[in-house]
C-alpha positions in Angstrom: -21.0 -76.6 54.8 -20.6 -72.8 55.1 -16.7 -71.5 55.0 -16.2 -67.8 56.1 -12.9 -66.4 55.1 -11.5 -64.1 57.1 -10.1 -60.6 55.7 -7.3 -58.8 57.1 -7.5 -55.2 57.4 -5.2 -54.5 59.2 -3.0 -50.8 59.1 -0.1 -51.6 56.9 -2.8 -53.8 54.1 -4.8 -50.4 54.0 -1.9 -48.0 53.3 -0.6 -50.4 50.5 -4.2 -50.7 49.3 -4.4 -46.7 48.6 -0.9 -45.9 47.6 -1.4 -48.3 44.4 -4.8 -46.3 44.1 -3.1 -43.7 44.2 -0.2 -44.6 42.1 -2.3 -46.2 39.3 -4.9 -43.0 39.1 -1.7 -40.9 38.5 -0.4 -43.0 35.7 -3.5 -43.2 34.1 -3.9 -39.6 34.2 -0.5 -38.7 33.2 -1.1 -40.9 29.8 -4.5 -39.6 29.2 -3.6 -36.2 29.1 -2.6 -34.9 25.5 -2.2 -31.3 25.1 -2.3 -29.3 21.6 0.7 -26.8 21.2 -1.4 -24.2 19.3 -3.8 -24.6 22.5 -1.1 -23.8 24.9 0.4 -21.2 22.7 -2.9 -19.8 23.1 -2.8 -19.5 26.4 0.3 -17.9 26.9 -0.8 -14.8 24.6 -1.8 -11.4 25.6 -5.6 -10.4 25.6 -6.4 -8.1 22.7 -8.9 -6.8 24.3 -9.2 -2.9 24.2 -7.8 -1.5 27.4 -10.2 1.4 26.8 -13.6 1.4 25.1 -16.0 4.4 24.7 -19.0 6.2 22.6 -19.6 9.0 20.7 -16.5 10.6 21.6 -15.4 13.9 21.1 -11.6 15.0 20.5 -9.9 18.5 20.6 -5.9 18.8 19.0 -4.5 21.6 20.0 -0.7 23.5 19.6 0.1 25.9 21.7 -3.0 26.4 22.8 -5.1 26.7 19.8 -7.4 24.2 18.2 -6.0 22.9 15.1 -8.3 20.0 14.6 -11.3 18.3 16.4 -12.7 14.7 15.7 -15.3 12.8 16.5 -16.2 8.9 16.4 -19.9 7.2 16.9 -16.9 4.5 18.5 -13.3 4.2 19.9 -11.1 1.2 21.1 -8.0 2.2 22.7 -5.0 0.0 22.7 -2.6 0.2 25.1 0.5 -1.9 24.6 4.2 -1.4 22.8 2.8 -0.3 19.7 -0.4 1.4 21.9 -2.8 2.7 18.8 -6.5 4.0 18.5 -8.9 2.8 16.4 -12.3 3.7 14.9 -14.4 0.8 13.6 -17.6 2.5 12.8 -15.7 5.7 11.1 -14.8 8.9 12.1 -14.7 13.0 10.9 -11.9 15.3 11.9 -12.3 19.0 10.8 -8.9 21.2 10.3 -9.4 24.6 11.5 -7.1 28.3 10.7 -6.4 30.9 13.1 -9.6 32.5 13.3 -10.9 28.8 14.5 -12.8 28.9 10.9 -13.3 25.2 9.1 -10.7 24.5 6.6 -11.1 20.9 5.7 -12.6 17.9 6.9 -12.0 14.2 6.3 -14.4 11.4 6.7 -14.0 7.4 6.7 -16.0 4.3 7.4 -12.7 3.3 9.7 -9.7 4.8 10.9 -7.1 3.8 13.3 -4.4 6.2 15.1 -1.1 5.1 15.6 0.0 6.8 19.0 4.1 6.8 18.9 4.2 7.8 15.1 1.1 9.7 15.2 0.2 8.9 11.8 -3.9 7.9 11.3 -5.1 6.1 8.4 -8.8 6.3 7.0 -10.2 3.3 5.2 -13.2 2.6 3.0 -15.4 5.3 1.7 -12.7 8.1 2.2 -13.9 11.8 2.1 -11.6 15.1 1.9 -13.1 18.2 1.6 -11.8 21.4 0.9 -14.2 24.1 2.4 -13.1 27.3 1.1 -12.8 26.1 -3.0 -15.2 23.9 -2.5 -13.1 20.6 -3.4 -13.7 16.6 -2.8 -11.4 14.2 -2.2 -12.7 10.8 -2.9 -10.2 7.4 -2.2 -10.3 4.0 -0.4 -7.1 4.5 1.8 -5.7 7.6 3.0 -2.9 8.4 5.6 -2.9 11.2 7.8 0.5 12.2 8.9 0.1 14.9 12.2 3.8 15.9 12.8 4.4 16.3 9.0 0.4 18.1 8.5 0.3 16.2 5.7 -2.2 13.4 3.7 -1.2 11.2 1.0 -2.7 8.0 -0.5 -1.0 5.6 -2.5 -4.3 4.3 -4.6 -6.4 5.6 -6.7 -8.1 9.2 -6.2 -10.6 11.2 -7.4 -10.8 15.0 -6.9 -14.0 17.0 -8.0 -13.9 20.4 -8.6 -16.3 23.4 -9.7 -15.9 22.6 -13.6 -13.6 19.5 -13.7 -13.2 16.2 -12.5 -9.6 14.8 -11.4 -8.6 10.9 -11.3 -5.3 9.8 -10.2 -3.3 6.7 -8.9 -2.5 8.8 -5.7 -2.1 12.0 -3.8 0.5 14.1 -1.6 -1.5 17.3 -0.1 -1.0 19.5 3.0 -3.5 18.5 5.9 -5.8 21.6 4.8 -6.4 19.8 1.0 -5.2 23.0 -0.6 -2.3 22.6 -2.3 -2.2 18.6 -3.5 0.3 16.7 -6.1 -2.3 13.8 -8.1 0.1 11.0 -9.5 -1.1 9.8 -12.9 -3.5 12.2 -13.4 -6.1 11.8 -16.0 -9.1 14.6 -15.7 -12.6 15.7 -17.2 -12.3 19.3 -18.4 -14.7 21.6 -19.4 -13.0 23.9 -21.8 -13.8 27.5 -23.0 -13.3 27.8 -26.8 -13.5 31.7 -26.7 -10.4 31.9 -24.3 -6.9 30.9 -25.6 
């Protein structure tokens, strides 16, 4: 005996049919998805991504029209947001110039980064000032460059050679041009002349 059973697909059984489809996929999707808050916090933060990337840059300060200082980087990131601010990941060298566009004094670093509202800059690791008319050397891990003030300082240790003498310290206030300096702590190697009293 054979039966055949007959199936009604009619309109209205259809529609039913994929509503709860429909209905069921979006409940089981609604429960399977679980999201991290640190994920979606990540999400909702800006790129920090440098607006501006270049190489081997070269960069002239002037006042009032003369050149005062001129730095150059092997690489630059330039951030602009609020707190917009240069840096210098592979190091930098600025050289100070007088009047007469003659070097003064130079400063060196394996990194550096440029604060543009304050305009201060700070040098890290390996830190180099030279004087270039006494013939004097700055040597610290962290030094900060202040432009409106024309200042440096450093709040670490220092070292400062001279012609004869050797100069350690536990930080420094100088003018930009490394002439006339303040050593906090200072400790030295002297090399001292018996005949003269």
């Amino acid at each position: 005996m054979y039966l055949k059973q007959k199936v009604d697909r009619s309109p209205a059984i259809l529609r039913k049919l994929i509503k709860s489809i429909v209905i069921f996929s979006g409940i089981t999707m609604l429960f399977a998805c679980v999201n991290d808050i640190k994920e979606i916090a990540s999400l909702s933060q800006v790129d920090s991504l440098p607006y501006e990337q270049a190489r081997d840059i070269e960069v002239y300060y002037s006042d009032s029209g003369r050149l005062k200082a001129y730095l150059e980087s092997p690489l630059m990131y330039n951030y602009e947001n609020e707190n917009g601010y240069i840096e210098f990941p592979e190091g930098f060298k600025v050289i100070f110039y007088d009047d007469a566009l003659i070097p003064k004094s130079e400063i060196t670093a394996l990194y550096g980064i440029r604060y543009e509202k304050t305009k201060i800059m700070e040098a890290k690791n390996n830190v180099i000032v030279k004087n270039l008319d006494k013939n004097e050397q700055l040597n610290t891990e962290h030094l900060i460059w202040n432009e409106g003030k024309q200042i440096i300082y450093s709040e670490v240790f220092v070292k400062i050679t001279r012609a004869d003498e050797v100069l350690y310290g536990d930080g420094l206030t100088s003018d930009q041009d490394f002439e006339n300096y303040t050593i906090k702590n200072p400790t030295g190697e002297f090399a001292i002349n018996p005949d003269k009293q």
